[in-house]
C-alpha positions in Angstrom: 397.1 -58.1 -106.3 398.2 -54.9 -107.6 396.2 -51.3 -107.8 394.4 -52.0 -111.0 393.1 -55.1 -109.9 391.7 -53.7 -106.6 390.1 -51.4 -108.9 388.4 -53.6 -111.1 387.0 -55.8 -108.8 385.6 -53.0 -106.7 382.6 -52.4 -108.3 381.8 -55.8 -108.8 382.2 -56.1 -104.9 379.8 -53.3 -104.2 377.2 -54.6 -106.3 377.0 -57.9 -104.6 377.1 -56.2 -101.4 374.0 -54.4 -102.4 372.2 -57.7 -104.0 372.7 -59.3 -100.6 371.2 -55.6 -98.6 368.3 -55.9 -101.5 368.1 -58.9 -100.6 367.5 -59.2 -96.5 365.1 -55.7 -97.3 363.1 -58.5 -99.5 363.3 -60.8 -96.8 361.5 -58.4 -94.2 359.1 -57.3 -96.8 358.3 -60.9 -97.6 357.7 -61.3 -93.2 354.7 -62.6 -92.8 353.3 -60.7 -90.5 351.1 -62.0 -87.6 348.1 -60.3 -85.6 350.5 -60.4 -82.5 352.5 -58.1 -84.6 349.7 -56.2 -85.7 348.2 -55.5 -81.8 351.8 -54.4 -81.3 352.5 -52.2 -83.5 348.9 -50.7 -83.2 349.2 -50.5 -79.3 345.6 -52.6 -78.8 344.9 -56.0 -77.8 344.9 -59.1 -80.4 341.4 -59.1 -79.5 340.4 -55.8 -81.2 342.1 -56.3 -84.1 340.3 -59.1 -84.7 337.0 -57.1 -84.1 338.3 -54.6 -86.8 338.5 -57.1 -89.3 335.2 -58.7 -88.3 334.0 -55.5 -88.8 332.8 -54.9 -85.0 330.7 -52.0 -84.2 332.3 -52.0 -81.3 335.4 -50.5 -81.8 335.7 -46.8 -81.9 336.5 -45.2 -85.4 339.9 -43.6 -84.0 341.6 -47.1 -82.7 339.7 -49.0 -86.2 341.6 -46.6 -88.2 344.9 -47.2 -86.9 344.4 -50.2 -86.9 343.7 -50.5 -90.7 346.5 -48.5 -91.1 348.8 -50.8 -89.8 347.3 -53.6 -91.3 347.9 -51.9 -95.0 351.1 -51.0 -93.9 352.0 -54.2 -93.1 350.0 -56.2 -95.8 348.6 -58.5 -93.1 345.9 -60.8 -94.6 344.3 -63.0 -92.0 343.6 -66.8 -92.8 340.5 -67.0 -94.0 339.7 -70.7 -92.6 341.1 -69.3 -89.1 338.3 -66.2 -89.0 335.5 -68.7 -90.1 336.3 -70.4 -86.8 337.0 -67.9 -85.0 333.9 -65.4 -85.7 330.7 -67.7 -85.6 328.1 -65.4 -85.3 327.0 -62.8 -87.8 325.5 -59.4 -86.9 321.8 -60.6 -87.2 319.5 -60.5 -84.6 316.1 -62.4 -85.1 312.6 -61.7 -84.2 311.0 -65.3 -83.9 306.9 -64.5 -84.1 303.6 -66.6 -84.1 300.4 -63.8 -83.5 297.4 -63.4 -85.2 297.8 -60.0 -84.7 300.1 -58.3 -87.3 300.4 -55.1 -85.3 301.8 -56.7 -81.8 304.5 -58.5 -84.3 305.1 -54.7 -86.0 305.1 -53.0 -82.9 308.0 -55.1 -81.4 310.0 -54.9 -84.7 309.9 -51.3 -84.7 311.1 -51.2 -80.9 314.0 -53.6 -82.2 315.3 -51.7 -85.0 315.0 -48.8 -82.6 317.9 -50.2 -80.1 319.7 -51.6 -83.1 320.2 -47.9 -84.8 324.1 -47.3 -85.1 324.9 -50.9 -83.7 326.0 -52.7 -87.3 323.5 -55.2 -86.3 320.6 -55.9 -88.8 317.1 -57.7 -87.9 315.7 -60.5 -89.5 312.3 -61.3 -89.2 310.8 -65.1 -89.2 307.2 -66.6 -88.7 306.8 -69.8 -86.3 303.9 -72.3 -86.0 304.0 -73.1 -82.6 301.4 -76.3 -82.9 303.8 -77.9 -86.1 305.7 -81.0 -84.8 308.8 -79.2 -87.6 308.8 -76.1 -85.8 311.9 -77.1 -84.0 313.8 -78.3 -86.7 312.9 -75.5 -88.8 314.2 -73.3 -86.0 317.5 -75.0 -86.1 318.4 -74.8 -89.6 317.1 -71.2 -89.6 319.5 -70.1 -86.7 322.1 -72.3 -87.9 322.0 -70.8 -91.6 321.6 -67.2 -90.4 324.7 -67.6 -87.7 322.5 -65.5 -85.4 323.8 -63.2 -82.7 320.5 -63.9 -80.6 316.9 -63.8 -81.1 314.1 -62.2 -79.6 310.7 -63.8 -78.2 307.8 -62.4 -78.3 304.6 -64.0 -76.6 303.2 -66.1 -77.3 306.6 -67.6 -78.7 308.6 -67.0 -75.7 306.4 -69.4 -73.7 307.7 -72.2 -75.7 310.5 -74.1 -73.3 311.4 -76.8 -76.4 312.4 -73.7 -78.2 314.1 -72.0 -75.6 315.9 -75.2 -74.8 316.9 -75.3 -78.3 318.2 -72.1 -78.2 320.8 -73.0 -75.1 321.6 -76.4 -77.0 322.8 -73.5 -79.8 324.6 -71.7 -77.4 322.1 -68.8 -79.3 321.2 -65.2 -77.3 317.8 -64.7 -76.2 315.7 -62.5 -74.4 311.6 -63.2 -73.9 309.1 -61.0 -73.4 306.4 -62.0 -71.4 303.2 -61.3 -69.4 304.9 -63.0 -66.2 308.4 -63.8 -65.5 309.6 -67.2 -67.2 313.0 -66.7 -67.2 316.1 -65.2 -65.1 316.0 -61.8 -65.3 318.5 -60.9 -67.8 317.1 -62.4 -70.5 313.3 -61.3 -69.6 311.1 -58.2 -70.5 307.9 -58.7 -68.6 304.9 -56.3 -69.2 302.6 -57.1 -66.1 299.3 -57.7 -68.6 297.1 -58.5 -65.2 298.0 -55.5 -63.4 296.4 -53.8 -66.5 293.4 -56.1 -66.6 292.8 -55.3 -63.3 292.8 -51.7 -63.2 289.9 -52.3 -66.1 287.8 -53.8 -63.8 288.4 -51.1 -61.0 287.3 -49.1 -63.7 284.5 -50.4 -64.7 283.1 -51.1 -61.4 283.6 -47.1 -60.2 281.6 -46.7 -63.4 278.4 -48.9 -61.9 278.4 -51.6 -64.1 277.6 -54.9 -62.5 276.7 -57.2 -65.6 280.0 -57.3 -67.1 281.1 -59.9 -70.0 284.8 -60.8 -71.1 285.9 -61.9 -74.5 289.0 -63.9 -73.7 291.7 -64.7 -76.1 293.3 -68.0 -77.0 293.9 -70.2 -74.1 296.9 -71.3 -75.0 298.5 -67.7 -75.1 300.0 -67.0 -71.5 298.8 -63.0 -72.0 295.3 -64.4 -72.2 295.2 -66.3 -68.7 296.9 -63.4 -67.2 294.6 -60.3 -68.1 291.6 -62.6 -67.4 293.2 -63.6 -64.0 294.2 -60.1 -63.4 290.2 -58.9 -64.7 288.5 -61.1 -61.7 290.8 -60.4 -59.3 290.0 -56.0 -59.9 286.5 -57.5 -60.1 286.8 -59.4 -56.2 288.5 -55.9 -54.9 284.9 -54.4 -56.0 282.5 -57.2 -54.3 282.2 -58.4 -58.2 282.6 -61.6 -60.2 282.3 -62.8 -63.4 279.2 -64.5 -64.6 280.2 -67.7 -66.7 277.2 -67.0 -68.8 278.9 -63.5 -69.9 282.1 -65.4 -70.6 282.8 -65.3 -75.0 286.0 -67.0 -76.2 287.8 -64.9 -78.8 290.8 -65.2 -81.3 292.4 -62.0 -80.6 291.0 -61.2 -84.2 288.3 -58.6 -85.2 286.0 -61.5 -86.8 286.4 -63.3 -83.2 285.5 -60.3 -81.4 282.1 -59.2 -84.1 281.2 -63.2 -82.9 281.4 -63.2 -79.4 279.8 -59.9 -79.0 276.5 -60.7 -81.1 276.1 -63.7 -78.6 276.2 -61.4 -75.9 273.8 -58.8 -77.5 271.2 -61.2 -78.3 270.7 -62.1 -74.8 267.8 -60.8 -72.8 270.1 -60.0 -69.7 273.0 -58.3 -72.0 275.8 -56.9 -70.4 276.2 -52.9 -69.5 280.0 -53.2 -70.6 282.0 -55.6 -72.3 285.9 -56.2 -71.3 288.1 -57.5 -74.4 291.3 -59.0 -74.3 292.8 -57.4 -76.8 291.9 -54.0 -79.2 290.8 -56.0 -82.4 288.4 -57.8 -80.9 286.9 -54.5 -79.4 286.7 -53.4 -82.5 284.8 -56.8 -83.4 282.5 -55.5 -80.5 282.0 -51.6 -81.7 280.5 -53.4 -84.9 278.3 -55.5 -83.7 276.5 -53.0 -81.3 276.1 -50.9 -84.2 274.4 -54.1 -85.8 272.2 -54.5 -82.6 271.3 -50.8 -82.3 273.3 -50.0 -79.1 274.9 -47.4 -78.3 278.6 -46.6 -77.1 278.9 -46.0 -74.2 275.2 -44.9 -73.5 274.0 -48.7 -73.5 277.1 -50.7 -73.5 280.6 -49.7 -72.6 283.8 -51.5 -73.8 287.4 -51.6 -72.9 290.2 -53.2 -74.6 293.9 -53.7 -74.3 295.7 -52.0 -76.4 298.4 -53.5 -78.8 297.5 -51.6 -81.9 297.0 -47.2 -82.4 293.1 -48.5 -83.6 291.6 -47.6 -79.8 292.2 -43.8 -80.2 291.0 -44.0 -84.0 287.0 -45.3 -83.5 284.3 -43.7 -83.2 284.0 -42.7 -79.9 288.0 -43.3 -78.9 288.0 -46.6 -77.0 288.7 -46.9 -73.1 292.1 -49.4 -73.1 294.7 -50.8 -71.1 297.9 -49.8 -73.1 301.2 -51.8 -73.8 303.7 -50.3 -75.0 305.0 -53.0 -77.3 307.0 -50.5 -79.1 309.1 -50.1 -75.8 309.3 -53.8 -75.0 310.8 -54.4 -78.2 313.2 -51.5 -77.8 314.3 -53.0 -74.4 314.6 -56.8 -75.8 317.0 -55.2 -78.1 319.3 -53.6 -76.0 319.3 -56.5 -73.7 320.3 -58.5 -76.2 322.6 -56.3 -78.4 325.5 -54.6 -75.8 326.2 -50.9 -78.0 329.1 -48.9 -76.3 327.3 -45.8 -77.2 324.9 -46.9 -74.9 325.1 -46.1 -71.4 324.9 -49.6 -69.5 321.7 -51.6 -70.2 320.3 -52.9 -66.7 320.1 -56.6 -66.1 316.3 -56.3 -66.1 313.6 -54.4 -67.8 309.8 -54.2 -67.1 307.0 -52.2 -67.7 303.5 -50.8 -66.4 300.3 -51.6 -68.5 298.3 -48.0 -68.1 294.5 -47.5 -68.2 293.9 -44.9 -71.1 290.4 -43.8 -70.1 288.3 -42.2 -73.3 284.5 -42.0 -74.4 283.6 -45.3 -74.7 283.0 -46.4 -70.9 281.4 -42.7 -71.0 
């Protein structure tokens, strides 16, 4: 092959040299890149990418963005069917409830969204009738349609075991919160409601009153066996019991508590104070002396616990054992929500019922 020849052909030569260059750079843009190479070339484990593109609060904002970047870089697209198994849950957390009392349910939900605030997580709230043979299956498909993170239990909800053994059977989070322990530790918030009943009674004894009546709440709520077991025994510590006679059930509603107290105001031998379970039905109680002509506290005094802001707001403010639901709920949250912005939740919360003392026990 002579000069010329050489010559012509060169060009030809160096543009097939650079189809096949173009054509190995297609190659390794065409890679299909992997999440192992993404945690590689991001420096971070395969399991934090995956909480980047499940959209994790808990990754912090520097490491998500390289991460991101990495992933446009390399145009990685994870397989859709793969994250669907891989990333059950969502970022919901439920608040299963069954109260009469719409405040106690409120109360809790605000404490909730308090430990949720900068988590990602979002609350959803969802009614249970506890007596309904569905209840159970309604449960399921609601947790199983929702993909819950966890749920949380208020009382009297959390003293269900058929639901808390559904809830294990769903490999579903839960934390209770409770009057008494029920639970290991970790997944329990227990207020103590018959420490609080008890201090009531101290009360009310240092106060003189021997004729003392009690309008329970429902018996199938734990919180109502507890303050009324907590209320006798602060009455025994004072040489006093409770006279069966002076003894009102109630529905931990206002309408219960206007009931039981004009039974007790139409006796002869009416009591000097009046103990209530829970504020509404105090309420129930400051009506119907006003019905009867009696005075608070000057002929009848009355306690209640406190589950609602109404106790400070009658006329005069109420005497009351105080929960602080509010907190409960906040605590039940961050139990059951871990937030690395958080410094390290304990393993165990509980709190202290405390006797707010005011005009009506005078």
């Amino acid at each position: 092959m002579n000069a010329q020849q050489l010559k012509d052909i060169a060009p030809v030569a160096d543009q097939t040299l650079d189809k096949k260059r173009r054509g190995r750079a297609a190659d390794i843009d065409r890679r299909r890149y992997t999440i192992n190479d993404v945690a590689r070339m991001a420096g971070v484990s395969k399991k934090t990418v995956s909480r980047v593109i499940n959209e994790s609060p808990f990754v912090k904002e520097e490491t998500r963005k390289a991460v991101l970047e990495i992933i446009r870089e390399t145009g990685y697209a994870p397989d859709p069917q793969a994250r669907g198994l891989a990333f059950r849950r969502s970022f919901l957390v439920g608040l299963i409830y069954d109260n009469p009392n719409p405040q106690h349910t409120v109360s809790h939900q605000q404490g909730i969204l308090d430990a949720l605030q900068g988590s990602g997580f979002e609350l959803v709230v969802r009614p249970i009738d506890r007596t309904s043979p569905k209840r159970l299956d309604e449960m399921r498909a609601f947790i199983e349609r929702q993909k819950l993170f966890g749920v949380v239990l208020p009382s009297p909800v959390s003293e269900d075991e058929a639901l808390v053994a559904l809830l294990k059977e769903l490999d579903c989070r839960y934390v209770r919160i409770a009057s008494v322990p029920m639970d290991e530790a970790a997944q329990m918030v227990v207020s103590h409601d018959g420490r609080g009943a008890a201090d009531a009674a101290r009360h009310l004894a240092e106060r003189g009153h021997k004729r003392i009546a009690l309008i329970s709440g429902p018996n199938s709520f734990r919180s109502s066996v507890e303050r009324r077991k907590g209320f006798e025994a602060g009455l025994a510590e004072k040489g006093l019991s409770l006279d069966p006679a002076l003894v009102k059930p109630g529905g931990y509603t206002y309408e219960s508590g206007i009931a039981a107290a004009r039974a007790l105001f139409a006796r002869k031998d009416r009591p000097t104070a009046v103990f209530c379970l829970n504020d509404e039905m105090a309420a129930g109680v400051y009506t119907a002396a006003r019905e009867a002509g009696l005075r608070i506290p000057e002929d009848v005094s009355v306690v209640g616990v406190s589950v609602t802001t109404i106790a400070a707001r009658l006329w005069p403010p109420m005497t009351t054992v105080r929960l602080p639901l509010r907190d409960m709920g906040r605590m039940a949250g961050e139990m059951l929500v871990p937030n690395p912005l958080r410094e390290k939740t304990p393993d165990a919360h509980e709190v202290q019922p405390e006797l707010i003392v005011r005009a009506s026990t005078g």
